[in-house]
C-alpha positions in Angstrom: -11.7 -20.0 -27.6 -8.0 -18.3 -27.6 -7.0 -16.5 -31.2 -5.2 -19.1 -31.9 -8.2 -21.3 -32.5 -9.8 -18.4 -34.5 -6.8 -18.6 -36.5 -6.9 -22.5 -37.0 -10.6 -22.4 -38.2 -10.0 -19.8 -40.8 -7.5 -22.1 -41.9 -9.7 -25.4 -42.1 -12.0 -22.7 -44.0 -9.6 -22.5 -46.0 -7.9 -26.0 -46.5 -11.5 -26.5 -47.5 -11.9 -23.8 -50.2 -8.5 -25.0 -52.0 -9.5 -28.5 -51.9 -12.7 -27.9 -53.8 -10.4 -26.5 -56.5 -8.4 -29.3 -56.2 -11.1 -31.5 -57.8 -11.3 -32.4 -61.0 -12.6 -32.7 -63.4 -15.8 -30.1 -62.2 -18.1 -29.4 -64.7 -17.9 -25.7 -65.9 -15.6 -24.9 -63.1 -11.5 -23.9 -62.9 -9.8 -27.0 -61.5 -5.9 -28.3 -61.6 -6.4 -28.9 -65.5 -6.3 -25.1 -66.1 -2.8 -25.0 -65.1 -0.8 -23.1 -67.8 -3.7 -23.0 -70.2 -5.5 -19.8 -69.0 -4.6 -16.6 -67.5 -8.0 -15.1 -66.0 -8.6 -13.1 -63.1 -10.7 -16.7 -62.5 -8.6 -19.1 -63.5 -7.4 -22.4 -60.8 -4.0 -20.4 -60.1 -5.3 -17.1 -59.7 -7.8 -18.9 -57.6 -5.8 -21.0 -55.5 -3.4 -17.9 -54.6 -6.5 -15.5 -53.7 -8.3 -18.3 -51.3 -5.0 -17.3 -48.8 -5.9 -14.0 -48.6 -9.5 -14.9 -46.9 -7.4 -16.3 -43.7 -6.9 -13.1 -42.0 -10.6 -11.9 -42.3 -12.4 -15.5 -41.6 -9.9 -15.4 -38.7 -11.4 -11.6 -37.6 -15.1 -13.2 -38.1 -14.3 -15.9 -35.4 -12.7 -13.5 -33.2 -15.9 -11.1 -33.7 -18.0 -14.2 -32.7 -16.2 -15.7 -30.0 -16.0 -11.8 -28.6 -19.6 -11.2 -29.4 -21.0 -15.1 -27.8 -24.8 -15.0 -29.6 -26.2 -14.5 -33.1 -27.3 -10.8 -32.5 -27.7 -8.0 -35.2 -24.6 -6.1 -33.7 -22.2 -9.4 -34.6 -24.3 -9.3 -38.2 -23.0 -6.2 -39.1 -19.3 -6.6 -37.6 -19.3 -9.9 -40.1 -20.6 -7.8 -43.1 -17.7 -5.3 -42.5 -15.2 -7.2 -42.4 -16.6 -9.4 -45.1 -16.1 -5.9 -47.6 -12.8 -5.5 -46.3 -11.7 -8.9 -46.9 -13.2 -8.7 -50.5 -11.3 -6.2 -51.1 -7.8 -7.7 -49.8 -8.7 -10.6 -52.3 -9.5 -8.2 -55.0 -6.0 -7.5 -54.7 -4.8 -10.9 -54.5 -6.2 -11.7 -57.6 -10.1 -12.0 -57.0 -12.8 -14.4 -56.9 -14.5 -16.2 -54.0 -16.5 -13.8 -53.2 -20.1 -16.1 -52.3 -17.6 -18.6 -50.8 -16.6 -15.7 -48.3 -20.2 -15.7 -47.3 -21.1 -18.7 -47.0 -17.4 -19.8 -45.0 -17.7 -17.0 -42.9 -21.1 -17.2 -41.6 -20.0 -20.7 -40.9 -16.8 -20.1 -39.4 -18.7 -17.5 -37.4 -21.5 -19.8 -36.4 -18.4 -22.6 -35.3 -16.7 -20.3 -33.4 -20.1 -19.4 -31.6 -20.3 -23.4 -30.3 -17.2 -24.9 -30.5 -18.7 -28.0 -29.5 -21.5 -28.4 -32.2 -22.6 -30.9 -34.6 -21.6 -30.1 -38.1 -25.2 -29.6 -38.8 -26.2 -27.8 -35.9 -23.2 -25.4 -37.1 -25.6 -24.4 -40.2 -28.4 -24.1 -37.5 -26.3 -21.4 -35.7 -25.3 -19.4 -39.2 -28.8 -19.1 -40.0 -29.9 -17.5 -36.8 -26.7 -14.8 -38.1 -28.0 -14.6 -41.2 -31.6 -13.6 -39.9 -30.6 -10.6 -39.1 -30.1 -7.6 -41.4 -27.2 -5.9 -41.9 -28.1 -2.5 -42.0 -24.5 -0.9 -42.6 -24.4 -3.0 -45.8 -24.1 -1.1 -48.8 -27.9 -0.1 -51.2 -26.7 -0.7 -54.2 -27.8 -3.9 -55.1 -25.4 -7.0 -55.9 -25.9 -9.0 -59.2 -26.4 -12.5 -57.1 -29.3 -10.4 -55.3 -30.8 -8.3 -58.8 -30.5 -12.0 -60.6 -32.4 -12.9 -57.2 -35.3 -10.8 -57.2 -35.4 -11.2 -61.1 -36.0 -15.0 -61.2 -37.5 -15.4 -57.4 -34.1 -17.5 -56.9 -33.5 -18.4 -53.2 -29.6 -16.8 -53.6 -26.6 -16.9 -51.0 -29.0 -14.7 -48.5 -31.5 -17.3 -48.7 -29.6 -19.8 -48.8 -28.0 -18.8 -45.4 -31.0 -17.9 -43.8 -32.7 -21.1 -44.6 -30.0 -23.2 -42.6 -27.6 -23.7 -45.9 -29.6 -26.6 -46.8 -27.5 -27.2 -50.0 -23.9 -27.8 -47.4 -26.6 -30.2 -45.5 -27.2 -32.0 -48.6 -23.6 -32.1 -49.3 -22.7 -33.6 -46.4 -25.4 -36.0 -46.4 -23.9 -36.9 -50.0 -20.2 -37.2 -48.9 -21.8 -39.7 -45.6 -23.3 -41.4 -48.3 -20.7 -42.1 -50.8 -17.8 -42.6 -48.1 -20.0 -45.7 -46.7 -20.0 -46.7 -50.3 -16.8 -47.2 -50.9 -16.2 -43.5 -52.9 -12.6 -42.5 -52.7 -12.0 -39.0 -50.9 -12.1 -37.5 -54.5 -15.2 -39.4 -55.9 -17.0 -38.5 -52.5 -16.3 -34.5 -52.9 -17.4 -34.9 -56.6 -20.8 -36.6 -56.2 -21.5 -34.2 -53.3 -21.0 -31.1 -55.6 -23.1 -33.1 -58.2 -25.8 -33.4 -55.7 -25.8 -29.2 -55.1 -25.7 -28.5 -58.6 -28.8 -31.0 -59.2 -31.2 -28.6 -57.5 -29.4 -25.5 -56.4 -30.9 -22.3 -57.9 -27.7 -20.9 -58.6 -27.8 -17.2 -59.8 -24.7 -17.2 -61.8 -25.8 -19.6 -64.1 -29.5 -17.3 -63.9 -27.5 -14.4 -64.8 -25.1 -16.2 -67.5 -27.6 -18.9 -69.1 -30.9 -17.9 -67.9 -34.2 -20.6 -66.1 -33.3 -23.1 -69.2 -29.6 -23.1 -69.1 -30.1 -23.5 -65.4 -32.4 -26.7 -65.7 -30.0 -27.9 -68.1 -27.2 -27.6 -65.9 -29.2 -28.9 -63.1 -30.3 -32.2 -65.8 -26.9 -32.9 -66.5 -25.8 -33.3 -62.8 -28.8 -35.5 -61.7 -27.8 -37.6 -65.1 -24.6 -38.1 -63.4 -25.7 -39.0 -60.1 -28.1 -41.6 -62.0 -25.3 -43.4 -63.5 -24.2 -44.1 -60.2 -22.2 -41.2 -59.6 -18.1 -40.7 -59.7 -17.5 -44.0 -59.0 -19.1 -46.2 -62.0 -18.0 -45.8 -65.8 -21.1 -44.9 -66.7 -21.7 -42.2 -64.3 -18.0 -41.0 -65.3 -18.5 -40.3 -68.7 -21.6 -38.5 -68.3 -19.3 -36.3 -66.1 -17.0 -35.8 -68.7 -20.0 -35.3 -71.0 -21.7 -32.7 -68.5 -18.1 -30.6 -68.1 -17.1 -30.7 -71.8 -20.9 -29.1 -72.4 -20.7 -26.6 -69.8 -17.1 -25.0 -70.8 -18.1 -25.1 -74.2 -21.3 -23.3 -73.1 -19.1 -20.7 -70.4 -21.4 -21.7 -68.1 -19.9 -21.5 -64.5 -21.8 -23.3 -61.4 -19.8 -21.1 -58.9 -22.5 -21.4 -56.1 -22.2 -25.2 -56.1 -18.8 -24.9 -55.4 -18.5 -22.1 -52.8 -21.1 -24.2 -51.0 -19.4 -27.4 -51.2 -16.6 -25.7 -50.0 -19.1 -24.9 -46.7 -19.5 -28.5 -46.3 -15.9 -29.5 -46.2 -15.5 -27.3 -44.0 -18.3 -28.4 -41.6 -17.0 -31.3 -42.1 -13.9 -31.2 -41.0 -15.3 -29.8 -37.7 -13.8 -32.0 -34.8 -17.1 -33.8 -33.3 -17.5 -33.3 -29.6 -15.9 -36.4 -27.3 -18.7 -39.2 -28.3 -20.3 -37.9 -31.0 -19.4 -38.4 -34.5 -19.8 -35.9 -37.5 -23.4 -35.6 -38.8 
């Protein structure tokens, strides 16, 4: 793999970070609606313009991979610092994004490591990454992994070092709703739906506690029992579900940073013969 192809996945990591804000409407989250009606260090704009500044560093992660060639502790912590440089270069771009940086670069990493994988088998390879510690990370402890240890919630470490099976699920959902006749849009919604319906996501722990978390988690499985995206029905109980949760400020930003993962994976180029998983 030359730099140029290190360079042309952090941009499909990319391309697949701003098209999950492109969705809308995504209950509790910034989408194209916010345009010119907030001004927040989160807000879509904000959000949109930050998401460039991960290129360079998911572009560094491949380069450390492809350098590196296995899933050893050395290219764990060469990901971790770069990941803390990159946060900060987005800090300065306007901020957010941090758990999608996690979970994109593990899986940019883990792409570059087997160019010729399965989108699945792509989680496979992150996970063995994530295994390892990285032991140049810094003690103090984050809110994701204090929220963590609080509620016994799986987290983004977990969630990486059980094989990201929330972007499997994802894709699975987006297979799903694609052979059902889902528009692009639709698709990309009822997969985020299908995260939110069981993720233990520790912003909303930290913002709205185990019940606001079960709600959140209700509402999306409502959804999804309508039909999904694509029926009236399951429609309004979107529009329902995302009136509720801005009214509420409650944020399912781990959802989205992991559906971001998928679209990614799933933009992965299958090998000659084989399709995506």
């Amino acid at each position: 793999m030359s730099s140029r192809e290190d360079e042309a996945l952090a941009l499909a990591a990319v391309d697949a970070l701003t098209g999950q804000l492109a969705l809308a409407p995504k209950p509790g989250l910034p989408d194209p609606r916010d345009l010119g009606v907030r001004v927040t260090s989160n807000d879509h704009c904000s959000l949109r313009w930050s998401a460039k500044a991960l290129a360079p560093g998911l572009a560094a992660m491949a380069a450390a991979a492809r350098r590196t060639g296995e899933p050893t502790p050395g290219l764990r912590a060469e990901l971790g610092a770069i990941g803390r440089c990159t946060e900060h270069s987005v800090g300065l771009a306007g901020g957010g994004h941090r758990g999608a940086l996690w979970t994109l670069g593990l899986l940019v990493a883990a792409a570059a490591l087997d160019p010729g994988a399965r989108s699945k088998d792509v989680a496979a390879t992150a996970k063995k990454i994530a295994a390892h510690t990285d032991k140049r990370a810094p003690r103090r402890a984050s809110r994701g992994s204090s929220v963590s240890a609080k509620y016994g919630a799986a987290g983004a470490r977990g969630e990486a070092r059980a094989g990201f099976p929330h972007v499997r699920r994802a894709l699975d959902a987006l297979a799903g709703a694609r052979k059902a006749g889902a528009d692009e849009a639709e698709a990309r919604l009822d997969a985020l739906l299908t995260v939110m319906s069981s993720l233990q996501d520790t912003e909303l722990l930290y913002t709205a506690g185990p019940l606001g978390l079960r709600h959140v988690q209700a509402g999306a499985r409502g959804v999804l029992e309508e039909g999904g995206t694509t029926t009236e029905a399951g429609r309004e109980a979107l529009l329902a579900l995302d009136a509720d949760l801005h009214t509420r400020a409650w944020s399912p930003r781990g959802s989205a940073g992991l559906l971001a993962g998928a679209l990614f994976v799933d933009a992965l180029p299958a090998t000659p013969g084989q399709r995506s998983a």
